[in-house]
C-alpha positions in Angstrom: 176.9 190.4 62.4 173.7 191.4 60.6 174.6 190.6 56.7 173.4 194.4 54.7 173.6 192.8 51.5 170.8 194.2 49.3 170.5 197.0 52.0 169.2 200.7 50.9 170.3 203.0 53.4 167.1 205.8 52.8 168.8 208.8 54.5 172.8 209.7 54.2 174.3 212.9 54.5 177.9 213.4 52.9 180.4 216.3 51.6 180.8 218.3 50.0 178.8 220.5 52.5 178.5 223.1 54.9 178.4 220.7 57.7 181.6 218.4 58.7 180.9 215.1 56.9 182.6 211.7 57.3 183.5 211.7 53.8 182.3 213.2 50.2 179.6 210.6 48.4 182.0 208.5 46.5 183.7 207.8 50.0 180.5 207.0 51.9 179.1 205.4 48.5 182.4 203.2 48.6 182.0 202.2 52.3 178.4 201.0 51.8 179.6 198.7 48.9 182.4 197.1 50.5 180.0 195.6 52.8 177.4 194.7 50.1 174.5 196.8 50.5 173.2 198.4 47.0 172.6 202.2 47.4 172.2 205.4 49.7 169.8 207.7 49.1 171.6 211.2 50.3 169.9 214.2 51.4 171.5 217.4 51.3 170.3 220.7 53.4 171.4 222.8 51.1 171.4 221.8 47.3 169.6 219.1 45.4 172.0 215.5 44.5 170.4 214.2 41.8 173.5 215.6 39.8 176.2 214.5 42.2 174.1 210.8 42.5 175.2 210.7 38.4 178.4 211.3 38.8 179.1 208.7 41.6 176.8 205.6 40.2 179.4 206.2 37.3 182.4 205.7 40.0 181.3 203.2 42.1 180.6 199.7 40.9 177.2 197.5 41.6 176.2 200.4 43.6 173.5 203.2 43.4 173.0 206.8 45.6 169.8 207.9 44.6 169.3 212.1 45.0 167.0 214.4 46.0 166.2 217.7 47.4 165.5 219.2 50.5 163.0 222.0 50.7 165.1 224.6 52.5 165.4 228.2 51.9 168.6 227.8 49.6 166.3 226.1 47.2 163.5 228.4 47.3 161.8 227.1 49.8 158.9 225.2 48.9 159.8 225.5 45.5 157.9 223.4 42.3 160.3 224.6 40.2 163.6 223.8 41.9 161.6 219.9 42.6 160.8 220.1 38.8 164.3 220.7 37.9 165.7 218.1 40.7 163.3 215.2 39.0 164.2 216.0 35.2 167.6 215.4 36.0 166.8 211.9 38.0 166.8 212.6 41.4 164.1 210.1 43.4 163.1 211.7 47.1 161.7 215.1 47.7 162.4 216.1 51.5 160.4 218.9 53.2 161.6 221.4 54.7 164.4 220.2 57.2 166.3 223.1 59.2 164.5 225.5 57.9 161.1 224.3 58.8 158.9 226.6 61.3 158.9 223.4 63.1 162.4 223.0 63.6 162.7 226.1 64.9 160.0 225.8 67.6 161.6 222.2 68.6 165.3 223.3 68.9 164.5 227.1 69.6 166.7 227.9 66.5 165.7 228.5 62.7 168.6 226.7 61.1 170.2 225.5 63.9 170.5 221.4 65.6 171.6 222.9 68.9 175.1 222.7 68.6 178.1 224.7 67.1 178.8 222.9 63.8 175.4 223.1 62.3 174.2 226.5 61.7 172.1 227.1 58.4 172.3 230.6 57.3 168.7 232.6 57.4 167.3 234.8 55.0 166.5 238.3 56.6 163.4 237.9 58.3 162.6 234.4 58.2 160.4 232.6 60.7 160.6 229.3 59.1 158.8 227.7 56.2 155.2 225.6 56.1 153.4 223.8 53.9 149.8 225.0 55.3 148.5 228.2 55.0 146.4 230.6 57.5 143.3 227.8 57.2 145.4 225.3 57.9 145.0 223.6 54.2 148.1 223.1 52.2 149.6 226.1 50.1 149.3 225.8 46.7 152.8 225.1 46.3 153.2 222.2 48.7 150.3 220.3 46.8 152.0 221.1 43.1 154.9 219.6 44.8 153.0 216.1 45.8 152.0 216.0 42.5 155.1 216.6 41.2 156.4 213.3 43.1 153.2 211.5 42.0 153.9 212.3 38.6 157.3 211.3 38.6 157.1 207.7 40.7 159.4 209.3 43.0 159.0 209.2 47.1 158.0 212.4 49.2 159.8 212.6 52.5 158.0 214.5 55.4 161.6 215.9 56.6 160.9 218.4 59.7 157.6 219.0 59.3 155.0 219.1 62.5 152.5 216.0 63.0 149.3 218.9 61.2 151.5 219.3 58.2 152.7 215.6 57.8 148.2 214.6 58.1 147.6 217.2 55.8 150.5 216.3 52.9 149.8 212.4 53.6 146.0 213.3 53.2 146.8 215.1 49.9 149.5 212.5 48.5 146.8 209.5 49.0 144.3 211.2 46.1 147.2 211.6 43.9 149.0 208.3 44.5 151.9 209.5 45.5 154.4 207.1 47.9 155.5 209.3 51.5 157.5 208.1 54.3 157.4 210.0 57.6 161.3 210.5 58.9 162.6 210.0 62.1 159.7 209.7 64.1 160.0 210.4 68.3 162.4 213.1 66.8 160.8 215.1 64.3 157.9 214.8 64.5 158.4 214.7 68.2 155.5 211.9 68.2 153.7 209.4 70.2 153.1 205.4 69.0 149.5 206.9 68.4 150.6 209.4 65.6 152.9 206.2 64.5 150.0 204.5 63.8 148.0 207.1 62.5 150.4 207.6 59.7 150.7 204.3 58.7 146.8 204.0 58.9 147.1 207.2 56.4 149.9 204.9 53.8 152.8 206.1 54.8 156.1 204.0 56.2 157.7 205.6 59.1 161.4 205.9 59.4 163.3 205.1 62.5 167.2 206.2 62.4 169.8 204.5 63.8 172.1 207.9 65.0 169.0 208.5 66.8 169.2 205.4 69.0 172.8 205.6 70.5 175.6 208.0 70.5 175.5 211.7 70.0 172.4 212.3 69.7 170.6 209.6 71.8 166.8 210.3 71.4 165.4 206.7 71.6 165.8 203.7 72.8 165.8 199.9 71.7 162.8 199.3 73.3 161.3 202.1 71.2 162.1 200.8 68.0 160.9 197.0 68.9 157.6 199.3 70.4 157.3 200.5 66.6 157.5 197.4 65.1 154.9 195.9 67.1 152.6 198.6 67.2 152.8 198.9 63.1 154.5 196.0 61.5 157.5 195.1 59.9 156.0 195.8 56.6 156.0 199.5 57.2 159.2 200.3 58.7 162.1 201.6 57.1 165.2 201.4 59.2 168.0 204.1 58.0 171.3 205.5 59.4 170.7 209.4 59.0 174.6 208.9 59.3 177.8 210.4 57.9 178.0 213.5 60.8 181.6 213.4 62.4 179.8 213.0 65.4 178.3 209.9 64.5 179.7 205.9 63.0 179.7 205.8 59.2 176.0 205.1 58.3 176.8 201.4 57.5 178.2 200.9 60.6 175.8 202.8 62.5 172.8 200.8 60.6 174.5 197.6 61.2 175.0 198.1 64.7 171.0 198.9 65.1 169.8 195.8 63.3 172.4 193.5 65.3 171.2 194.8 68.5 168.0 194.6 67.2 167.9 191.2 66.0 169.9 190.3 69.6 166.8 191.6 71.2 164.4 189.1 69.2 163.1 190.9 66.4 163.3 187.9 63.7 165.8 188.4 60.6 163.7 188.3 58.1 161.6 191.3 59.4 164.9 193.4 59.5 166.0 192.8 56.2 162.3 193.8 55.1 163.0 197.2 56.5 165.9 197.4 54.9 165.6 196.0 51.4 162.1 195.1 50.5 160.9 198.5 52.1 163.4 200.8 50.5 163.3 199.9 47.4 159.2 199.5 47.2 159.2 203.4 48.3 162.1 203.7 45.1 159.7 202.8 42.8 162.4 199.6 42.5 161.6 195.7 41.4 161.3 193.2 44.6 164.6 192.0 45.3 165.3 188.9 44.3 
């Protein structure tokens, strides 16, 4: 079996929430350690975890979650304040707009909703979904006081749900400012070509692929996919993650172990993997080289 220790998992969702999770984040945070990895960085639709990542790196030993927040209508949207506040108190990843993006909606055909019956956001009167661009197509003012926000504060901006116009136009802004972005889930959302894959990386972003994505429930791309990736872009840019903790889905150590086995199985040399999951992490953390 692939060895995780060192691993970062970049994208873990956990209770307490309004979705079913696997387990609350000293459960999941637990779970990761026992197998040797050293942190999770946990993204929450709803509420920032910068204050719940405290409380747990107090509880779990040799182990860190990092926090964040995603830029959803229960935070005010895209909302300077709310990342100001998440920041100050020590979180590390700024998501975009996930659920609640006006590209989520026109994917799925739902605001707030994945297509299924146990993940339903609830929607302010009147929404049609929230973007970071305005009627020119430039980014609001908001959405840029945001990238400088993470510049500012040697944290990592997160492209979340956002279309492939919005992600070029905050990567765009983010290189003038300095600040480190990594494009999430891509051939889901965005639903991408290798083209726009490269594009991004050609722009200084690392692209994420998940491992729920690749088997299972949700099933969106295949092995072959993810080896496509890492020849079209390079090892040195990938970040492999679980987007795990769902009921409907492994726990996210298992689920990330399962990708890189099959992965390394299928060729892709070790050392590679364990730069998307260690050396690449913790660069986009603002964290030392690992030893």
């Amino acid at each position: 079996m692939f060895d995780l220790t060192g691993a970062i998992d970049m994208h873990v969702h956990t209770g307490p929430d309004l979705f079913p999770r696997l387990g609350d984040d000293a459960a999941i945070a637990r779970g990761c350690a026992s197998v040797g990895m050293s942190g999770m960085a946990v993204k929450c639709h709803f509420e920032g975890t910068a204050v719940r990542a405290h409380l747990v790196n107090q509880m779990v030993p040799n182990f860190t979650m990092y926090g964040g927040i995603t830029l959803n209508y229960p935070v005010g949207g895209i909302n300077p304040t709310a990342v100001h506040a998440c920041l100050a108190l020590g979180g590390k990843v700024v998501w975009m707009p996930s659920g609640h993006s006006a590209y989520h909606a026109e994917l799925t055909g739902t605001l707030g909703g994945w297509g299924n019956d146990f993940m339903r956001m609830r929607n302010p009167e009147g929404a049609t979904g929230l973007t970071v661009l305005d009627d020119s197509g430039a980014l609001t003012d908001d959405a840029r006081q945001v990238v400088r926000l993470v510049a500012e504060t040697d944290s990592l901006l997160a492209t979340s749900h956002l279309s492939p116009p919005e992600i070029l136009a905050v990567l765009d802004d983010a290189a003038t400012v300095g600040a480190r972005t990594l494009v999430n889930h891509v051939m889901y959302m965005p639903d991408c070509d290798y083209e726009f894959i490269e594009e991004v990386v050609r722009r200084g972003a690392k692209v994420e692929v998940c491992s729920v994505l690749v088997s299972g429930f949700w099933d969106r791309i295949g092995l072959g996919n993810v080896i496509e990736i890492f020849d079209r872009v390079g090892a040195d840019n990938v970040v492999l993650s679980s987007d795990g903790g769902g009921i409907q889905t492994p726990s996210p150590h298992e689920s990330l172990r399962v990708l890189l086995d099959n992965l390394l199985h299928q060729g892709v040399p070790e050392d590679q993997l364990r730069r998307t999951v260690i050396n690449n992490p913790r660069e986009l953390l603002g964290l030392p080289e690992a030893v």
